[in-house]
C-alpha positions in Angstrom: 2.7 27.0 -57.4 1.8 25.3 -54.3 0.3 27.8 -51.4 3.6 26.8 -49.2 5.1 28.8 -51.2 2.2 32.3 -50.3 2.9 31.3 -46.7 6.6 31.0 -46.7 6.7 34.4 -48.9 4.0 36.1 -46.3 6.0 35.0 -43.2 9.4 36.1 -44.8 7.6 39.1 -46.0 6.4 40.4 -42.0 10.3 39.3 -40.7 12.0 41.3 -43.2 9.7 44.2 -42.8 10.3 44.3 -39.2 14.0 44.1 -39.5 14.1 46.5 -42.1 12.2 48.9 -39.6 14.8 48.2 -37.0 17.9 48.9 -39.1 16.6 52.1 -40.4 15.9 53.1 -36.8 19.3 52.3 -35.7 20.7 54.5 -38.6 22.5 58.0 -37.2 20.9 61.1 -38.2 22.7 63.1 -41.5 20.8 66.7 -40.0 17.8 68.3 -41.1 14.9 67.3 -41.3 13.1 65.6 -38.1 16.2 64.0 -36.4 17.9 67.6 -35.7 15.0 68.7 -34.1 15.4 66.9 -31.3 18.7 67.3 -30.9 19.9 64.4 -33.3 21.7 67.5 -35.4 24.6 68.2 -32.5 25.9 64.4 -32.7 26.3 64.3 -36.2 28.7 66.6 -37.2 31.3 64.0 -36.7 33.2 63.1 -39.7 33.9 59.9 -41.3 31.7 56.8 -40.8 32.6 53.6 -38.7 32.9 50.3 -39.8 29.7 50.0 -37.5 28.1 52.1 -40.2 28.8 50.8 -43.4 28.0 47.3 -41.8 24.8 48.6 -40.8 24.3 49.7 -44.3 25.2 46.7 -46.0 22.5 44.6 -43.8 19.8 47.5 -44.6 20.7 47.5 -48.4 20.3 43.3 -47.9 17.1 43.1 -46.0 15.5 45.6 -48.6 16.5 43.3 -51.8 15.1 40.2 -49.9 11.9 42.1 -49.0 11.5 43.6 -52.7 12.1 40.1 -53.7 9.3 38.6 -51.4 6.9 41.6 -52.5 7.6 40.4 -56.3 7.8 36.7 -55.7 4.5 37.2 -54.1 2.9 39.1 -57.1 4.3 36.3 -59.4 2.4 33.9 -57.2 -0.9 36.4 -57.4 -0.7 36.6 -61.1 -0.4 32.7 -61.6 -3.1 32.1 -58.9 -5.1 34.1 -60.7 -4.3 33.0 -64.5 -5.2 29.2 -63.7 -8.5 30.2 -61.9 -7.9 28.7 -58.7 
């Protein structure tokens, strides 16, 4: 495989990471842990979930398979790299 293909992997590897941090920060506390000590616990004893939520969801679900993807693609890449001795 060409190393386009590293570089296009690496740079959509560092995006996907970054938006994956993002939308796991936007993410409402469930309580416990470290988001109901400071004071994260009070605001989410509302029921339900939005429509805002399970969007927010979806996207994080969808930026995690793309970056797993990149992280495999780019061991396949590795592991050929490595098999032809270049």
């Amino acid at each position: 495989m060409p190393i386009w293909f590293a570089y296009t992997m690496i740079t959509l590897l560092v995006i996907t990471s970054v938006l994956l941090v993002l939308l796991i920060l936007l993410h409402r506390g469930k309580g416990g842990g470290l988001s109901s000590m400071f004071g994260g616990g009070v605001s989410s004893s509302l029921a339900g979930s939005s429509v805002a939520e399970k969007n927010l969801d979806r996207y994080t679900v969808l930026v995690g398979i793309v970056w797993f993807a990149c992280i495999v693609g780019l061991g396949l890449w590795l592991r050929l790299q490595m098999a032809s001795g270049t």
